[in-house]
C-alpha positions in Angstrom: 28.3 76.6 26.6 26.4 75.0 29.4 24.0 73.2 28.1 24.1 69.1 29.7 23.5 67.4 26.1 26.6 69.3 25.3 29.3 69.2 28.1 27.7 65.4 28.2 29.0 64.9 24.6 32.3 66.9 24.8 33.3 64.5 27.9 32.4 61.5 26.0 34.4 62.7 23.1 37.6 62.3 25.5 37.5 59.8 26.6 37.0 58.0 23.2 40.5 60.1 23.1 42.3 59.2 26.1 41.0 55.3 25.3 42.3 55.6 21.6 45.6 57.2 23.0 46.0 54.4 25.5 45.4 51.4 23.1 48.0 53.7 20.8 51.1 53.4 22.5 50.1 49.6 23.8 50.0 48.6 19.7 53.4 50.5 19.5 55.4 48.8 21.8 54.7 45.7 19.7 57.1 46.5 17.0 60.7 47.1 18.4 62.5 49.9 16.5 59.1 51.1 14.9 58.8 54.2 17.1 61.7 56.0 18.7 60.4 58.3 21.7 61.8 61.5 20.0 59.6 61.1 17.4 56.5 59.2 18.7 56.2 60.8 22.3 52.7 60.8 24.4 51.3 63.7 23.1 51.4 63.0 19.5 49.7 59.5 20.3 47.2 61.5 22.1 46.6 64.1 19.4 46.4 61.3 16.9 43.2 59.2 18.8 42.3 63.2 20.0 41.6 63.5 15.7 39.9 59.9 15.4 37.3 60.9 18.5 36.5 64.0 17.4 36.2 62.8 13.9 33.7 60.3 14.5 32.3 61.4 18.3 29.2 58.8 17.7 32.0 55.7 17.7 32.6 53.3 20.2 36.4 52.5 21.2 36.7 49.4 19.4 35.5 51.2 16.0 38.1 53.9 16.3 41.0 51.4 16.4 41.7 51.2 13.2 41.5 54.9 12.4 43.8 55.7 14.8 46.4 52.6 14.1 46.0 53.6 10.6 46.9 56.9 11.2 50.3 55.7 13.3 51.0 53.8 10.2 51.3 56.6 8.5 53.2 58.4 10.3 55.6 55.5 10.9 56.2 55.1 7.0 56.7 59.0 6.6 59.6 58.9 9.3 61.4 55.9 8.0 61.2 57.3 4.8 62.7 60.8 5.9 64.9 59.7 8.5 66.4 56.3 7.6 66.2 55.6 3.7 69.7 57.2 3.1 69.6 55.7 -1.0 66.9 55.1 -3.1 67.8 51.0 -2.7 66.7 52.2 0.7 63.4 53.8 -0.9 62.3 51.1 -3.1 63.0 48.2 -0.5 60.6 50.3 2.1 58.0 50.3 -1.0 58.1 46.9 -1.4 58.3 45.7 2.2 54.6 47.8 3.0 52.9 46.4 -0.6 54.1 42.7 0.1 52.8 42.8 3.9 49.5 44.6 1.7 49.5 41.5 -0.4 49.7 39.0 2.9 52.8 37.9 2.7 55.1 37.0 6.0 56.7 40.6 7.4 60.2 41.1 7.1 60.3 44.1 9.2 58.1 45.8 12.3 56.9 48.2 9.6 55.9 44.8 7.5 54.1 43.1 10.8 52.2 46.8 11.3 50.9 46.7 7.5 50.0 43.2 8.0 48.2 43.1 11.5 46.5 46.1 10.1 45.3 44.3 7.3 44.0 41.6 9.2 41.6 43.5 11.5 40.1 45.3 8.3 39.6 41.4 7.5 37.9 40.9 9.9 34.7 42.9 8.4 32.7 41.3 5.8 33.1 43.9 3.3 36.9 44.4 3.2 36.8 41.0 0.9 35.3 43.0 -2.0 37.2 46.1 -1.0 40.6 44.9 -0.2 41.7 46.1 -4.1 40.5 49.9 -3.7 42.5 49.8 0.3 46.0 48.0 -1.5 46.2 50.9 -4.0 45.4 54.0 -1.5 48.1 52.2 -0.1 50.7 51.8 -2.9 49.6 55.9 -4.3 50.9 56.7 -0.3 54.1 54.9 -0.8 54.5 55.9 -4.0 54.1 59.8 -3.1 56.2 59.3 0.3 58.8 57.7 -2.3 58.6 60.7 -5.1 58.7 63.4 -2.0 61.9 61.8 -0.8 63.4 61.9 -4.5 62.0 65.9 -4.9 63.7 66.5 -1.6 67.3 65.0 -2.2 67.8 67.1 -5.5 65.9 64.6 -8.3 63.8 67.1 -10.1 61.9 69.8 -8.7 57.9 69.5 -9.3 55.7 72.6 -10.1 53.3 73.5 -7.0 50.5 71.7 -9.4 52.8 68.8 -9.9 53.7 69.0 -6.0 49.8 69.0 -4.9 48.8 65.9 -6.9 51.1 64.6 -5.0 49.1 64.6 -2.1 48.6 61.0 -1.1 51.7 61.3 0.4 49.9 63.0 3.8 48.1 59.8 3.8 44.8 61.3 4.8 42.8 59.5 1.9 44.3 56.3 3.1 43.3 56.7 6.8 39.8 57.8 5.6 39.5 54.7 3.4 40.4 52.7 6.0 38.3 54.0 8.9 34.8 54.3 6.2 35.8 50.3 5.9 36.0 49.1 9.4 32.9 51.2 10.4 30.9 50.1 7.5 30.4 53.6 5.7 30.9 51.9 2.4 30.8 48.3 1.7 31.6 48.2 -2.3 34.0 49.8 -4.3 30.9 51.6 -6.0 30.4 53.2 -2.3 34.2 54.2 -2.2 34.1 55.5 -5.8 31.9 58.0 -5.0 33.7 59.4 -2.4 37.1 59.9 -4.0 36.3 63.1 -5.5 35.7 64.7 -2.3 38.5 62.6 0.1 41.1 63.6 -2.7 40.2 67.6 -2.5 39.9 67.5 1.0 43.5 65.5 1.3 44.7 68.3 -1.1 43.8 71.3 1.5 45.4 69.1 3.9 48.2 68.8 2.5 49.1 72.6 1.6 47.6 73.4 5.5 50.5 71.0 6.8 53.1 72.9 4.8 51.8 76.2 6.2 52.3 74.7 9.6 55.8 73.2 9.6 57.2 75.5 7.1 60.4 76.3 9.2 61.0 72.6 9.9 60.5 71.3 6.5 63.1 74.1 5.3 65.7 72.9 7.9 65.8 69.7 7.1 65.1 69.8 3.3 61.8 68.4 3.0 59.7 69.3 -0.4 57.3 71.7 0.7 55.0 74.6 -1.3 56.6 77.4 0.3 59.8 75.5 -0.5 58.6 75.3 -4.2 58.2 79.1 -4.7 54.8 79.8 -3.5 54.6 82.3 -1.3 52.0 81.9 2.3 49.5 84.1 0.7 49.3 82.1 -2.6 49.1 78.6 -0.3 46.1 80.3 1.8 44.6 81.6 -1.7 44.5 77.7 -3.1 43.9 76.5 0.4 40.2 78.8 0.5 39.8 77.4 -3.6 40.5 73.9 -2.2 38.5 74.4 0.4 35.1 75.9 -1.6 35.6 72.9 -4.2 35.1 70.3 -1.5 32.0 71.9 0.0 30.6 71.4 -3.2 31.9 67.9 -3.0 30.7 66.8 0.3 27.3 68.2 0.0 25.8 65.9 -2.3 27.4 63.4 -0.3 25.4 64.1 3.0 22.2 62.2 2.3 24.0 59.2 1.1 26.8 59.1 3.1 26.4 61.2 6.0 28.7 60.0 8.4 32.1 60.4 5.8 30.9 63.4 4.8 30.8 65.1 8.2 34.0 63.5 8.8 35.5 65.2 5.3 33.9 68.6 7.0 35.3 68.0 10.1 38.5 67.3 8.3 39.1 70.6 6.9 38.4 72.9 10.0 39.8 70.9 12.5 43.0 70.5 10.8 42.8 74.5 10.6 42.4 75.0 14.0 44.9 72.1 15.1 47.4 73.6 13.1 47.4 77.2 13.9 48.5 76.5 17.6 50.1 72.3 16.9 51.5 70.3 15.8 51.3 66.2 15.7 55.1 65.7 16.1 57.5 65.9 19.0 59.8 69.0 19.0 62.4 68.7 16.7 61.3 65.0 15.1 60.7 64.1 11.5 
């Protein structure tokens, strides 16, 4: 508890955080309408870059910048999809706007200028050239999930809790992770990225039945899919969460000679997020 190397690392660690907050809410004042101050209020900002430095507590600021942006991104698509696509023209034109800004062409809306800009500072790395393919589809299975979560939750079919949690690139934690192991140079080929899916996808599974856990009550309120909304009970989520949880230790071990960094940050991944989310949560009271 006192040790120097310690308390030395732990105050380097925030500040990475309060940097990463800081450079948060600068990028989101570029794009008017893209984050409304119920939703997106200083502390989720701060717990957003608080998860990219304690993720990767080695980085420099710079390096976390797109782990973090990438992470707002995500949380800006989840809210327009909840809170402003009223039809599914609405769904399908939000699809489309993200994958075309993907696919470099001119933004047609903030969200559109946010997928682009992002997409140019993972071009500015070497590697993203041969990579840009495997980052487009993380991208498009996000969209695509956020898209079939919106059509589960307004009454178009209702998936089994299997069929649910194969859904779970719509928590967008694969595509963050994807993003950040570019920019910081974890993997530079698709062969490198290939052998982490395994593990990213287990890990984004756990994450994804921990978040229902954790905003159970608000999910229910306002509709939102959700396991416990499904039919599982909270005993059966923690019993798949521990399975989920065993599987991607096994995962991530073989992983930690070859890529050490991603997998300590897949680790890190699962037991932060637990302890997070027993007293959190990233949203403001009462938002999406």
């Amino acid at each position: 508890m006192n040790d120097p190397g310690a308390l030395f690392a732990t105050g380097r660690t925030c500040a990475l955080a309060v940097a990463g907050g800081r450079d948060l809410e600068r990028h989101a004042a570029r794009y008017e309408g893209l984050f409304p101050r119920e939703s997106f209020d200083s502390g989720l900002f701060g717990s957003l870059a608080m998860a990219g430095a304690f993720g990767s507590p080695w980085a420099s600021p710079a390096s976390l910048r797109v782990v973090n942006r990438t992470s707002l991104l995500v949380f800006a698509v989840d809210r327009l999809f909840d809170e402003e696509a009223a039809a599914r023209d609405d769904v399908a034109a939000l699809t489309r706007t993200c994958l075309a800004a993907a696919d470099g062409f001119p933004a047609a809306s903030p969200v559109a200028r946010f997928v682009g800009d992002l997409r140019a500072e993972l071009g500015t790395v070497a590697a993203f050239a041969a990579l840009e393919p495997a980052w487009r589809e993380r991208l498009e299975l996000m969209v695509a999930a956020m898209a079939r979560e919106w059509e589960w939750s307004r009454g178009g079919g209702r998936p089994s809790p299997e069929e649910y949690l194969s859904n779970a690139d719509s928590s967008g934690a694969l595509f963050i992770a994807v993003s950040h192991w570019i920019y910081t140079g974890e993997v530079t080929t698709p062969e490198d990225l290939a052998g982490l899916r395994a593990a990213g996808e287990t890990v984004q599974r756990y994450l994804r039945l921990l978040n229902d856990l954790a905003t159970h009550r608000r999910e229910s309120a306002s509709g939102d899919v959700n396991a416990l909304t499904l039919g599982m009970t909270a005993d059966e989520v923690r019993t798949r969460m521990a399975e989920l949880a065993r599987e991607a230790a096994e995962l991530i071990e073989p992983l930690r000679d070859s890529r050490p960094r991603a997998a300590d940050h897949l680790w890190w991944q699962i037991h932060y997020s637990a302890g997070f989310y027993g007293l959190s949560d990233f949203w403001a009271s009462g938002a999406a």
